[in-house]
mmJSON file of the N, C-alpha and C atoms, coordinates in Angstrom:
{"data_MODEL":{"atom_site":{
"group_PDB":["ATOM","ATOM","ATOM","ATOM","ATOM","ATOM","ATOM","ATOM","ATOM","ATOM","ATOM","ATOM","ATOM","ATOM","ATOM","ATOM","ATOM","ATOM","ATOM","ATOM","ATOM","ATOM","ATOM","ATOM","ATOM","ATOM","ATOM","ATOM","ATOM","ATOM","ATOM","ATOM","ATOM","ATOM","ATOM","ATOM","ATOM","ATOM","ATOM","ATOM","ATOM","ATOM","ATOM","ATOM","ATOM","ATOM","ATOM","ATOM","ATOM","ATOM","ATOM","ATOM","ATOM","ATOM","ATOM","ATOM","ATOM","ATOM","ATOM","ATOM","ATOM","ATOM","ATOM","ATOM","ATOM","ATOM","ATOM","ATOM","ATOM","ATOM","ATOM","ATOM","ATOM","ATOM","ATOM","ATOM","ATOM","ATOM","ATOM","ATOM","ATOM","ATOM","ATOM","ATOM","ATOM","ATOM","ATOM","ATOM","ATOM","ATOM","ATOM","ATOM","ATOM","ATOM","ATOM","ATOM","ATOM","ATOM","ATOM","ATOM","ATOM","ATOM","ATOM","ATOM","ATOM","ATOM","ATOM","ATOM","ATOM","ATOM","ATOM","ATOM","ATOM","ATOM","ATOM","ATOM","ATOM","ATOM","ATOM","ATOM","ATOM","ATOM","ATOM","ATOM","ATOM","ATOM","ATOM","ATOM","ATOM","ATOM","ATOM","ATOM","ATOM","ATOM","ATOM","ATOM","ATOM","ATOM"],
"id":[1,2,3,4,5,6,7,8,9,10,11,12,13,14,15,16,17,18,19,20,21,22,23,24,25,26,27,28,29,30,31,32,33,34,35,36,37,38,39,40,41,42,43,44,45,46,47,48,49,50,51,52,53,54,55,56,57,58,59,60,61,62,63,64,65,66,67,68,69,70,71,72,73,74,75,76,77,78,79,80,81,82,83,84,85,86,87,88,89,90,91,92,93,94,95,96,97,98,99,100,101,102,103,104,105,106,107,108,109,110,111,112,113,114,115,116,117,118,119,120,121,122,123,124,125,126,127,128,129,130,131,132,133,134,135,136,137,138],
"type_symbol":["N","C","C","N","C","C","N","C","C","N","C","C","N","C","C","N","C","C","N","C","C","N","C","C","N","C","C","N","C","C","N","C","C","N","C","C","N","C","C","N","C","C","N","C","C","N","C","C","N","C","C","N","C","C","N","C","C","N","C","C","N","C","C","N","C","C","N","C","C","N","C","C","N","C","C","N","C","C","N","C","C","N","C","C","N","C","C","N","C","C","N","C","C","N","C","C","N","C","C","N","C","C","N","C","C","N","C","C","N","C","C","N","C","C","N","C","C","N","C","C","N","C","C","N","C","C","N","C","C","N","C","C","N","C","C","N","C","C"],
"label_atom_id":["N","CA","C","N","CA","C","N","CA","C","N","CA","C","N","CA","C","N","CA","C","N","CA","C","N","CA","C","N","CA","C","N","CA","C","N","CA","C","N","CA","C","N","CA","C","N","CA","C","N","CA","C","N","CA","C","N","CA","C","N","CA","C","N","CA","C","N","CA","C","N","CA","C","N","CA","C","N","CA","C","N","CA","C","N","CA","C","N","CA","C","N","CA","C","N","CA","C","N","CA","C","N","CA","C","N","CA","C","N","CA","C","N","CA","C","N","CA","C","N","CA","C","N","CA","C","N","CA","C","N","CA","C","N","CA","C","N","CA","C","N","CA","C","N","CA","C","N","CA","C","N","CA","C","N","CA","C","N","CA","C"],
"label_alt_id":[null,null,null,null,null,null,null,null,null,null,null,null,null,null,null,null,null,null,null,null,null,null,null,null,null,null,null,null,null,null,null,null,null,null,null,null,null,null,null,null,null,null,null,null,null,null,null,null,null,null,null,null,null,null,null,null,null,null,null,null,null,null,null,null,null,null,null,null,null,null,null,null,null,null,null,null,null,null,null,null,null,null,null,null,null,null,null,null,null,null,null,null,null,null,null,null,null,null,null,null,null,null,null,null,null,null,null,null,null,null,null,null,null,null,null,null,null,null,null,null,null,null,null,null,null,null,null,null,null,null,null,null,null,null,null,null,null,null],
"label_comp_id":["UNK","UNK","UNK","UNK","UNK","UNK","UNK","UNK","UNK","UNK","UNK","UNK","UNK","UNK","UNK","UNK","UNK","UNK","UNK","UNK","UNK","UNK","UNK","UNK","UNK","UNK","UNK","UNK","UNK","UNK","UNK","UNK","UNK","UNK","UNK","UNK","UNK","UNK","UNK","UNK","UNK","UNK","UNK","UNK","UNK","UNK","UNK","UNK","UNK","UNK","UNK","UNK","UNK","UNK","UNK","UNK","UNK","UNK","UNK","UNK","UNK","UNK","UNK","UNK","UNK","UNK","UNK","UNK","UNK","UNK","UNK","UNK","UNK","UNK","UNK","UNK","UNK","UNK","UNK","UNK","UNK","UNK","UNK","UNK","UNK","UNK","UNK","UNK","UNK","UNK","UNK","UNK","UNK","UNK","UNK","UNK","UNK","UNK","UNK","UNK","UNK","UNK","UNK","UNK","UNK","UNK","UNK","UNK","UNK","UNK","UNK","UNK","UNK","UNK","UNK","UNK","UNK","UNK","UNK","UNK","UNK","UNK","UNK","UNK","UNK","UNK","UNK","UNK","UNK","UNK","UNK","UNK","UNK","UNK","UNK","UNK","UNK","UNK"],
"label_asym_id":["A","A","A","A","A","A","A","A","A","A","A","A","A","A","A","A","A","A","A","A","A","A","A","A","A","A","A","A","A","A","A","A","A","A","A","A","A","A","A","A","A","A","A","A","A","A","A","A","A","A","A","A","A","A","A","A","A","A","A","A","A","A","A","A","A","A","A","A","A","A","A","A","A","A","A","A","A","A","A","A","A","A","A","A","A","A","A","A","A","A","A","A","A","A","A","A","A","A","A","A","A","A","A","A","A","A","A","A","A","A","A","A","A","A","A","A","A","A","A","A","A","A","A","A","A","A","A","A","A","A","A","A","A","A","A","A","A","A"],
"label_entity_id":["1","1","1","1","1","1","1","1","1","1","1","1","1","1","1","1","1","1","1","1","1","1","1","1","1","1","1","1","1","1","1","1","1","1","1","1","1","1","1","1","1","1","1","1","1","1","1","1","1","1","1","1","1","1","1","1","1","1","1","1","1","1","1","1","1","1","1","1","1","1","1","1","1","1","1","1","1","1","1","1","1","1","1","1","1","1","1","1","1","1","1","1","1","1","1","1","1","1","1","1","1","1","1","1","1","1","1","1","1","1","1","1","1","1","1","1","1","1","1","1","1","1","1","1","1","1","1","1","1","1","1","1","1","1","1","1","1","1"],
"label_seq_id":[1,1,1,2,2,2,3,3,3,4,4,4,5,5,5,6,6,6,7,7,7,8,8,8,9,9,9,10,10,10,11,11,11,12,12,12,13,13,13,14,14,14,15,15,15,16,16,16,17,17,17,18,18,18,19,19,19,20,20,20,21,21,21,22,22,22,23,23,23,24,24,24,25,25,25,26,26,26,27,27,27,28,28,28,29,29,29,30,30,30,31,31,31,32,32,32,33,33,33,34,34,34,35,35,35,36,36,36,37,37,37,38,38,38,39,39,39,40,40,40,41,41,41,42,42,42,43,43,43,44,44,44,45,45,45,46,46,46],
"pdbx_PDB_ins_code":[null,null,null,null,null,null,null,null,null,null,null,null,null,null,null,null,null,null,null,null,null,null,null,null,null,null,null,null,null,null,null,null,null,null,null,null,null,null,null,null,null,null,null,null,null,null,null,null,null,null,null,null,null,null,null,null,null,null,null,null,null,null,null,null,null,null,null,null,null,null,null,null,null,null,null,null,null,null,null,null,null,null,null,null,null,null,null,null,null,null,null,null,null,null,null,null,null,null,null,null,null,null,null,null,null,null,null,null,null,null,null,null,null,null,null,null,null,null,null,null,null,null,null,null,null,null,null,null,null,null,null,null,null,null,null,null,null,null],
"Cartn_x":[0.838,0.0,0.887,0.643,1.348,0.836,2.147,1.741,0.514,-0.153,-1.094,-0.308,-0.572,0.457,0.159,0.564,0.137,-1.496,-1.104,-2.375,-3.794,-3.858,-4.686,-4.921,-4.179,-4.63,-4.887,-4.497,-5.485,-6.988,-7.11,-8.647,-9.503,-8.889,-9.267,-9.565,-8.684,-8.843,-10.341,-10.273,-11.154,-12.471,-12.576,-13.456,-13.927,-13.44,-14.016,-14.586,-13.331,-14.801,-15.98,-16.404,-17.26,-18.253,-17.875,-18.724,-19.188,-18.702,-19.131,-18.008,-16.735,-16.115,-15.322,-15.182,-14.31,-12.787,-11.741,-10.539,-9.791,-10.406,-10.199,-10.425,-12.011,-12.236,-10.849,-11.052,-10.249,-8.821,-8.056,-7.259,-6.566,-7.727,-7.911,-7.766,-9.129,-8.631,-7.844,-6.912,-5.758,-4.395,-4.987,-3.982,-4.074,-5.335,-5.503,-5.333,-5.739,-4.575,-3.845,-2.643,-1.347,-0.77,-1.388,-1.17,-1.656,-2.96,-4.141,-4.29,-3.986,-4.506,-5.638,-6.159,-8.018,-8.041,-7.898,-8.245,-8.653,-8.05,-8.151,-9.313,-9.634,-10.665,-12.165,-12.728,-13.577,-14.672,-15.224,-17.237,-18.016,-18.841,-20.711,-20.819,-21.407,-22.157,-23.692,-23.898,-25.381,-25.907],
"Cartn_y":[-1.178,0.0,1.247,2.348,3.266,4.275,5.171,6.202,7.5,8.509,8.956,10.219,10.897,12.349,13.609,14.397,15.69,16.331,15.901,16.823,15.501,14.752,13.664,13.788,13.768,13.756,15.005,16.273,17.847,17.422,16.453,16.133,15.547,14.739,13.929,14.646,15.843,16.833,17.31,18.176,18.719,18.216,17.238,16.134,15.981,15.581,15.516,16.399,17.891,19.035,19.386,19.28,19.051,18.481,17.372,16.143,16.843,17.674,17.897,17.861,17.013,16.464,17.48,17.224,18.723,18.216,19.786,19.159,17.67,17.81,16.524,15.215,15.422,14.277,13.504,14.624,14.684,14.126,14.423,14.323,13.062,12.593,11.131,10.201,10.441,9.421,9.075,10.345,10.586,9.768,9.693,8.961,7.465,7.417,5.821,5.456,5.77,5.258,4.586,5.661,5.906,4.847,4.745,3.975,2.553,2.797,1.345,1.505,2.089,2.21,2.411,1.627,1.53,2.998,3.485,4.666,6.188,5.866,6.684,6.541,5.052,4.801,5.423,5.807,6.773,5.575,6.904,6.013,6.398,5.65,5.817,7.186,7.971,9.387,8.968,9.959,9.622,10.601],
"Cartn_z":[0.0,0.0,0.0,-0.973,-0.64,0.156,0.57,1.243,0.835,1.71,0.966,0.944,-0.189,-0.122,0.751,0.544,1.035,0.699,-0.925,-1.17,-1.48,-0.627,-0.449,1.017,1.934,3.625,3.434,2.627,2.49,2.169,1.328,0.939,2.106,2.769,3.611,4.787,4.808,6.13,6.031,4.633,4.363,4.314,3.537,3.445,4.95,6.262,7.435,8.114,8.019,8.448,7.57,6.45,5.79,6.234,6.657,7.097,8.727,8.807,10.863,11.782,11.168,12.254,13.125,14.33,15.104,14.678,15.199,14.636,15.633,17.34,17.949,17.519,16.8,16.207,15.285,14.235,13.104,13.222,14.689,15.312,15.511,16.082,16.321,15.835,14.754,13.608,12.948,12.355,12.33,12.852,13.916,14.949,14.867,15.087,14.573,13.555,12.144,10.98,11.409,11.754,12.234,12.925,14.424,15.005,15.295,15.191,15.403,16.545,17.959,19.039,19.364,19.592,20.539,20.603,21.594,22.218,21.279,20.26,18.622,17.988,18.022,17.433,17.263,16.086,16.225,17.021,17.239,18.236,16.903,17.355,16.351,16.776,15.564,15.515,15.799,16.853,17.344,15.859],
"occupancy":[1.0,1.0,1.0,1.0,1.0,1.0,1.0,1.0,1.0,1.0,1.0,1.0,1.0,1.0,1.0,1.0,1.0,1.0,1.0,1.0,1.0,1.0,1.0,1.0,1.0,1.0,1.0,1.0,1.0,1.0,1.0,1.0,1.0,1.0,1.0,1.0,1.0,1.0,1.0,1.0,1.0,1.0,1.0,1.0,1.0,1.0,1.0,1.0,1.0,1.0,1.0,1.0,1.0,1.0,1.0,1.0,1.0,1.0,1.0,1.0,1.0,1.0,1.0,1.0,1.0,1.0,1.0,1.0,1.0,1.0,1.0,1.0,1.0,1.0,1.0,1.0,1.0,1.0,1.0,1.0,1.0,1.0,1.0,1.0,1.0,1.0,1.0,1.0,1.0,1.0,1.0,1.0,1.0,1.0,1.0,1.0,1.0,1.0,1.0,1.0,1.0,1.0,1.0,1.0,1.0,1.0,1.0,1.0,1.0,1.0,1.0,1.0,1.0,1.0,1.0,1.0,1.0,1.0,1.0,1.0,1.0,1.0,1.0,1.0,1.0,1.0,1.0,1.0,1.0,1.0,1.0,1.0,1.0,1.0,1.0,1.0,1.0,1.0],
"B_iso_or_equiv":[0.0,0.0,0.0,0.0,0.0,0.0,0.0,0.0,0.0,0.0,0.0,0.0,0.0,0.0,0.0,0.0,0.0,0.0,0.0,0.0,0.0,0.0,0.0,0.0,0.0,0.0,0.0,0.0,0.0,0.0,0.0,0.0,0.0,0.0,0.0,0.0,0.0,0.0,0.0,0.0,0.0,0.0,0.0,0.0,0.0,0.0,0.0,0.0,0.0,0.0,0.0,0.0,0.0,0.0,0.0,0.0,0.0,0.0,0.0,0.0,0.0,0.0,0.0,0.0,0.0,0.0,0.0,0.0,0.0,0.0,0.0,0.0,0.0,0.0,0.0,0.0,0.0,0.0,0.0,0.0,0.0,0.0,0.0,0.0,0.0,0.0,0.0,0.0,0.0,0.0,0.0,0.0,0.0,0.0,0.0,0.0,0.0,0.0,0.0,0.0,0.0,0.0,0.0,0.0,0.0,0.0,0.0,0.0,0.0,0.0,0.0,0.0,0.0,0.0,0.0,0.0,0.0,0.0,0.0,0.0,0.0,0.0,0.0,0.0,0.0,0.0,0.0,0.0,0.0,0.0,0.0,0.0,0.0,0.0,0.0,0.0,0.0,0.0],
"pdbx_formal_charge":[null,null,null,null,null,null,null,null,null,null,null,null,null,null,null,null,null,null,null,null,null,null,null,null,null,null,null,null,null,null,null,null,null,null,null,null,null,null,null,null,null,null,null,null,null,null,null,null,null,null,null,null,null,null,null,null,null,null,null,null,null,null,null,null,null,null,null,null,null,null,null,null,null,null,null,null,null,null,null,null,null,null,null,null,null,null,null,null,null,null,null,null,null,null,null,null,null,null,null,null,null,null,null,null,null,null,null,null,null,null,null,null,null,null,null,null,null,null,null,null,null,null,null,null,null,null,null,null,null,null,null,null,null,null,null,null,null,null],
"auth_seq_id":[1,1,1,2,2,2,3,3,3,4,4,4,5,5,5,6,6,6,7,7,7,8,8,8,9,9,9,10,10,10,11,11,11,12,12,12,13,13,13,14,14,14,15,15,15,16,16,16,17,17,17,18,18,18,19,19,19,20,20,20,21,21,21,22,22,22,23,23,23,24,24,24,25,25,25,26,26,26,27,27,27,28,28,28,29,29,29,30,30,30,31,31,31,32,32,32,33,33,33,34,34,34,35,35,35,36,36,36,37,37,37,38,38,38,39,39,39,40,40,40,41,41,41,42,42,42,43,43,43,44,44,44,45,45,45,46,46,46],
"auth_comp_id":["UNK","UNK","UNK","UNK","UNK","UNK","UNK","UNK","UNK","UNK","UNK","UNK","UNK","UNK","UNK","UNK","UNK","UNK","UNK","UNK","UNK","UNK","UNK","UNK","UNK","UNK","UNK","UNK","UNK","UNK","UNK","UNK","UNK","UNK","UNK","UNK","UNK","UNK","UNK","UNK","UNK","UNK","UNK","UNK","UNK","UNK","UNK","UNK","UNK","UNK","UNK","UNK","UNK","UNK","UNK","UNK","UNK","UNK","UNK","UNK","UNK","UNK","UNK","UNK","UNK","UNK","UNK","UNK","UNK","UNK","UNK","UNK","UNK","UNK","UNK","UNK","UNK","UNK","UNK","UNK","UNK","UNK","UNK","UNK","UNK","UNK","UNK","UNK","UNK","UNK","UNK","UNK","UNK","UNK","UNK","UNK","UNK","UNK","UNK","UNK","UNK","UNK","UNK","UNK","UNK","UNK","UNK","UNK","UNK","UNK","UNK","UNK","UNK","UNK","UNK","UNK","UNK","UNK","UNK","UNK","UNK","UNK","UNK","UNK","UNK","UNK","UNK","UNK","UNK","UNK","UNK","UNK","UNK","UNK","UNK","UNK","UNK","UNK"],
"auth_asym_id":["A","A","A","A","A","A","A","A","A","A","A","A","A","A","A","A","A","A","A","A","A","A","A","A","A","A","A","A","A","A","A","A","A","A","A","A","A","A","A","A","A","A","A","A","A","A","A","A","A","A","A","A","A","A","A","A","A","A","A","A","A","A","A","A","A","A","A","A","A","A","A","A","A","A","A","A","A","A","A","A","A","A","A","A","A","A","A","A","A","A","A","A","A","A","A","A","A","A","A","A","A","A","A","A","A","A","A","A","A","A","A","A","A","A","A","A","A","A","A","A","A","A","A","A","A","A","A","A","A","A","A","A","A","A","A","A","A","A"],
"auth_atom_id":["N","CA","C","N","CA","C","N","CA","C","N","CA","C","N","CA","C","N","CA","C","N","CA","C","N","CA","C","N","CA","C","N","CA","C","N","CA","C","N","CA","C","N","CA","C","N","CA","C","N","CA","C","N","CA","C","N","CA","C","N","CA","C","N","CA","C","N","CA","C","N","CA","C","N","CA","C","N","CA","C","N","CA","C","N","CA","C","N","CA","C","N","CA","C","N","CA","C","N","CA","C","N","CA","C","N","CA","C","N","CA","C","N","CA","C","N","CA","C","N","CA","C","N","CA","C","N","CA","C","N","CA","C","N","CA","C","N","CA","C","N","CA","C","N","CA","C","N","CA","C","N","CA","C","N","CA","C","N","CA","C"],
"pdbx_PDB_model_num":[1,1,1,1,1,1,1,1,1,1,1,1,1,1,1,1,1,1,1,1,1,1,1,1,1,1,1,1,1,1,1,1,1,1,1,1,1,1,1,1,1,1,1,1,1,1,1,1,1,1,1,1,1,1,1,1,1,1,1,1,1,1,1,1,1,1,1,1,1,1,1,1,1,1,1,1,1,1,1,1,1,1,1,1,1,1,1,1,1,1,1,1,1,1,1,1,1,1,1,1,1,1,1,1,1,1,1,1,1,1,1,1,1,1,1,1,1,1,1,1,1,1,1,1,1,1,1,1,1,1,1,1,1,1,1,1,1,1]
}}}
C-alpha cells in the first residue's frame, strides 16, 4: 500500500470538516490510521 500524499490527507482533512467532524475528532482518527490504538478509534455518531 502506498503512502497517501500531502495533497490527499489535504482532501481527507477537508473532506471531514465538511462532514461535521471537530478538529479533535479529526485528530484522532488521524492517529488511529497511524497507530491502530483503541483509544483513537472513532465512536458511532449519534
Amino acid at each position: 500500500m502506498e503512502d497517501m500524499t500531502m495533497a490527499e490527507t489535504a482532501r481527507l482533512i477537508l473532506g471531514l470538516r465538511a462532514a461535521g467532524f471537530t478538529e479533535k475528532e479529526i485528530n484522532d482518527f488521524i492517529l488511529f490510521i497511524e497507530t491502530g490504538e483503541e483509544k483513537y478509534k472513532p465512536k458511532e455518531r449519534d
